[in-house]
C-alpha positions in Angstrom: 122.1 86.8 126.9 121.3 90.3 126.2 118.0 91.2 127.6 117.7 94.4 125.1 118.9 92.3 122.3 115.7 90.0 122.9 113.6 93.2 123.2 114.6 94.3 119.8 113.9 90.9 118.4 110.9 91.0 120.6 109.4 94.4 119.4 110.4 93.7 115.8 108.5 90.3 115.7 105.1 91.5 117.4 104.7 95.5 117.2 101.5 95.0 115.0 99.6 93.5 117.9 99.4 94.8 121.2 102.9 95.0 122.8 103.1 96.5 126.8 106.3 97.1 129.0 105.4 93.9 131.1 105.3 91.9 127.0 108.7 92.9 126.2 110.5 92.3 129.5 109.1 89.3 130.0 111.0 88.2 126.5 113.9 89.9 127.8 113.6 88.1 131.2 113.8 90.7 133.5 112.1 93.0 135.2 110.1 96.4 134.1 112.7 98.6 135.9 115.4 96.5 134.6 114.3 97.0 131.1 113.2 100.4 130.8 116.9 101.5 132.0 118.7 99.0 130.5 117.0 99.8 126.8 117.4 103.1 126.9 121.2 102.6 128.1 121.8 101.2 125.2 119.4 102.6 122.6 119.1 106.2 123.6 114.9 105.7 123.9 112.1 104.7 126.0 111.2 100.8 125.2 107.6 102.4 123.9 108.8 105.5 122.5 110.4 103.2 120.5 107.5 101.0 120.1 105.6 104.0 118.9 108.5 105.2 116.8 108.8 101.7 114.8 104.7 101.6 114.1 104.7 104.7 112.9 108.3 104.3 110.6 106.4 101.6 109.2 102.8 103.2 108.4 105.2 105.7 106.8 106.6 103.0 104.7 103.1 101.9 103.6 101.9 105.4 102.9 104.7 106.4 100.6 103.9 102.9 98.7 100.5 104.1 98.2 98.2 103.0 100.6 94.9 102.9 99.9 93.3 102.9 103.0 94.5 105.4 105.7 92.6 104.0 108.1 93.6 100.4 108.5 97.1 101.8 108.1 96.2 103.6 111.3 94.7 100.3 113.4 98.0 98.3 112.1 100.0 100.8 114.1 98.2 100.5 117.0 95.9 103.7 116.8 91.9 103.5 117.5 90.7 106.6 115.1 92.0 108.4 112.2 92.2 111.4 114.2 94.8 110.3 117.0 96.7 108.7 113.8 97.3 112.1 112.0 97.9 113.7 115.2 100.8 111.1 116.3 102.2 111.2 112.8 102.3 114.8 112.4 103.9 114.8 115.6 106.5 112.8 114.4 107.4 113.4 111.1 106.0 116.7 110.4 103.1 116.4 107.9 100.2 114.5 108.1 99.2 110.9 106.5 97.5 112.3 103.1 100.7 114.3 102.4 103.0 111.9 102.7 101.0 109.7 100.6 100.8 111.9 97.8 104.4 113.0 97.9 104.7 109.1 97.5 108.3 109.1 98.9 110.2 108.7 102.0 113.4 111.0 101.3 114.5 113.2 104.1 111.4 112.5 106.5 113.4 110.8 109.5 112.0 106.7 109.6 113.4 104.9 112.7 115.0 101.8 110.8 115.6 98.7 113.3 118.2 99.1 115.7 120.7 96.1 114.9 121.5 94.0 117.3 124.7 92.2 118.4 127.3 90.9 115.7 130.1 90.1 117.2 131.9 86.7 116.7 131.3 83.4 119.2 133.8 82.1 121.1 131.9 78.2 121.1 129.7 77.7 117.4 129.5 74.1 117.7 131.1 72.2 114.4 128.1 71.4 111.5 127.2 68.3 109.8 127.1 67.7 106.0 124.3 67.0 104.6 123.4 66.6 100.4 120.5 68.7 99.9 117.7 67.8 97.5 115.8 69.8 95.3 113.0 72.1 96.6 110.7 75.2 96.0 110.3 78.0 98.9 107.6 80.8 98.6 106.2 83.6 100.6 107.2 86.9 101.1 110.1 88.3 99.6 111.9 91.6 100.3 115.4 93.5 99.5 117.9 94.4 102.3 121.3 96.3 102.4 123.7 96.1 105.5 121.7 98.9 107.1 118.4 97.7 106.5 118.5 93.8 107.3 117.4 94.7 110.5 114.0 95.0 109.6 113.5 91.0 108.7 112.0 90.0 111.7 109.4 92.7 111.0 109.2 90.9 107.6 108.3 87.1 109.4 105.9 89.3 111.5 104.0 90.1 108.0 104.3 86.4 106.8 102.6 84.9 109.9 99.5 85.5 108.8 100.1 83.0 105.9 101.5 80.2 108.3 99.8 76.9 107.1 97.5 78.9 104.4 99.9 78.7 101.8 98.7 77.0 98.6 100.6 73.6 97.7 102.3 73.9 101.2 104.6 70.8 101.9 104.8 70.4 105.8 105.3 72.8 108.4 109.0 73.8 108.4 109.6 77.4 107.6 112.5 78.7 105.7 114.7 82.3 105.7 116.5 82.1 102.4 118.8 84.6 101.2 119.8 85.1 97.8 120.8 87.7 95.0 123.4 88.8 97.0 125.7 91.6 95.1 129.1 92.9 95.2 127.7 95.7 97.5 126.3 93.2 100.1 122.7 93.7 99.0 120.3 90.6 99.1 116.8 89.4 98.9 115.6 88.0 101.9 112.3 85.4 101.5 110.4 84.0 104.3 108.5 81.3 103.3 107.3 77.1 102.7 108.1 74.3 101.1 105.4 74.1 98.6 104.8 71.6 95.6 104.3 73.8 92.5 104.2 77.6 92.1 101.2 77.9 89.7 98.4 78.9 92.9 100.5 80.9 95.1 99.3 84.7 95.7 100.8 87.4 92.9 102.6 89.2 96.0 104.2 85.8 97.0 108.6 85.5 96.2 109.6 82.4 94.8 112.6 80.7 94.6 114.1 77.2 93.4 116.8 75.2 95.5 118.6 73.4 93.8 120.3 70.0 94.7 123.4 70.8 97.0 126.0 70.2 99.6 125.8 72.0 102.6 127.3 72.7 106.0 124.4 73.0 108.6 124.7 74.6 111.8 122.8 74.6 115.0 121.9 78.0 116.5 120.0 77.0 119.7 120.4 80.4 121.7 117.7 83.5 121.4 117.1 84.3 117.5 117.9 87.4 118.4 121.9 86.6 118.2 121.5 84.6 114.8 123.9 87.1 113.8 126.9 87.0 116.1 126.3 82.8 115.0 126.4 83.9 111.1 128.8 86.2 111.3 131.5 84.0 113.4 130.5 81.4 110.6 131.6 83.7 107.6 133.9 85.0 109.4 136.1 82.5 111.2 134.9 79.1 110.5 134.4 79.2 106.6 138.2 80.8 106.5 139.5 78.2 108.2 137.6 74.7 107.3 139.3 74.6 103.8 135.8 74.7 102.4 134.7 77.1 99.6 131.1 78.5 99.6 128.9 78.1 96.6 127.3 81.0 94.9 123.7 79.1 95.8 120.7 80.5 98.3 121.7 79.9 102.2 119.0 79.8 104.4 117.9 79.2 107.8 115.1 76.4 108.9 112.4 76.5 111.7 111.2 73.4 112.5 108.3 72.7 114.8 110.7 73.2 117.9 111.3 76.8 117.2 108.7 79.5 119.1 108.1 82.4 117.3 106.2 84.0 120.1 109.3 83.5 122.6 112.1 83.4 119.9 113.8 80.2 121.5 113.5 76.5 120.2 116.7 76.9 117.8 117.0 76.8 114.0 119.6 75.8 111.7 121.7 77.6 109.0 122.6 75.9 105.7 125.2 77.0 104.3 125.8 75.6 100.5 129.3 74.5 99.8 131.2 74.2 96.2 132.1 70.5 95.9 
């Protein structure tokens, strides 16, 4: 396995809390010196530098949304004062937090986006099972992604751990990734969320979306979550074209059971894949 393809994951997943060198090798299961040369091999950065880059791309994201406060925006990326906050973002993008917030817009500023990680096709994706899905509803946070900009989900679990196990009407503790509203351009929403019962108590920010009754193809992905692609992909990609089997235009989505480990990103998950019948 990759070791900088479990950093990304890695970095993406935590870099609202405190992150170190020693952190993100560990995930990548190497040493310090092995990481530091092998990320920036491949990435053209310092594993922190891009730390730092990452927290500050997404302060920028809040502050062109509007922000309110400029100072927890500043402790969410990692920075003690407001002072060392403006300095750092200055540095980096050329103006300072209370500009960008009232230019309330993001064009031509230079955000780091996600580096993507690896997408190539598996040589070994172990055959699914079929299984008849029933009926369920999914809630929690909900956000649109194009090709260039999907890699920015695990950032998007990162912000719906806090509601692990807080969610109103929440029916067990099996977390879903669904993906739906896809377009003709490749464009999708992407909700991390629960089960839950009803959606009359949820929070106004909360995504919701139905599931209907459904035949699927499920697959195991049991390596790092940081290659979920390479598994996707090579689903889409080879298996689909040659089972004989014709996907429905439903929500597919990806479930975390108790096994999975969101601190080390092992555990495995499977992919559901809906199927026209």
């Amino acid at each position: 396995m990759n070791p900088v393809g479990k950093a990304l994951w890695f970095i993406e997943s935590h870099f609202a809390g405190e992150l170190t060198l020693d952190d993100i090798a560990g995930c990548g299961c190497v040493s310090r010196f092995h990481m530091a040369r092998a990320f920036e091999a491949a990435t053209g950065l310092s594993v922190m530098r891009y730390v730092r880059v990452r927290r500050l791309s997404e302060a920028a994201r809040r502050l062109a949304a509007g922000a309110p406060d400029i100072l927890a925006v500043a402790i969410d990326a990692g920075y003690g004062s407001h002072e060392a906050f403006t300095r750092a973002f200055r540095e980096q993008f050329g103006l300072t937090p209370e500009a960008l917030r009232a230019r309330g817009h993001l064009d031509n500023l230079g955000i780091v986006e996600p580096i993507k990680m690896d997408q190539s096709l598996l040589t070994n994706l172990e055959p699914p099972r079929f299984e008849d899905g029933k009926p369920f509803l999914v809630a929690g946070l909900s956000e649109r992604y194009t090709c260039d900009t999907r890699g920015a989900i695990p950032s998007q679990w990162q912000r719906f751990s806090a509601y692990l196990g807080k969610v109103p009407g929440q029916v067990g503790r099996v977390a879903y990734g669904v993906c739906y509203n896809t377009d003709d351009a490749g464009n999708f929403d992407y909700l991390c969320g629960v089960e839950v019962g009803d959606f009359s108590a949820l929070p106004a920010e909360f995504g919701r979306v139905r599931i209907a009754a459904q035949r699927y193809a499920v697959f195991s992905h049991r390596e790092h979550i940081s290659t979920i692609g390479r598994t996707v992909n090579t689903i889409w990609n080879q298996w689909l074209p040659a089972s004989g089997h014709v996907p429905a235009d439903a929500p597919n989505f990806e479930r975390y059971d108790e096994k999975f480990n969101p601190v080390s990103g092992m555990g495995g998950l499977e992919i559901w894949l809906p199927l026209k019948t």
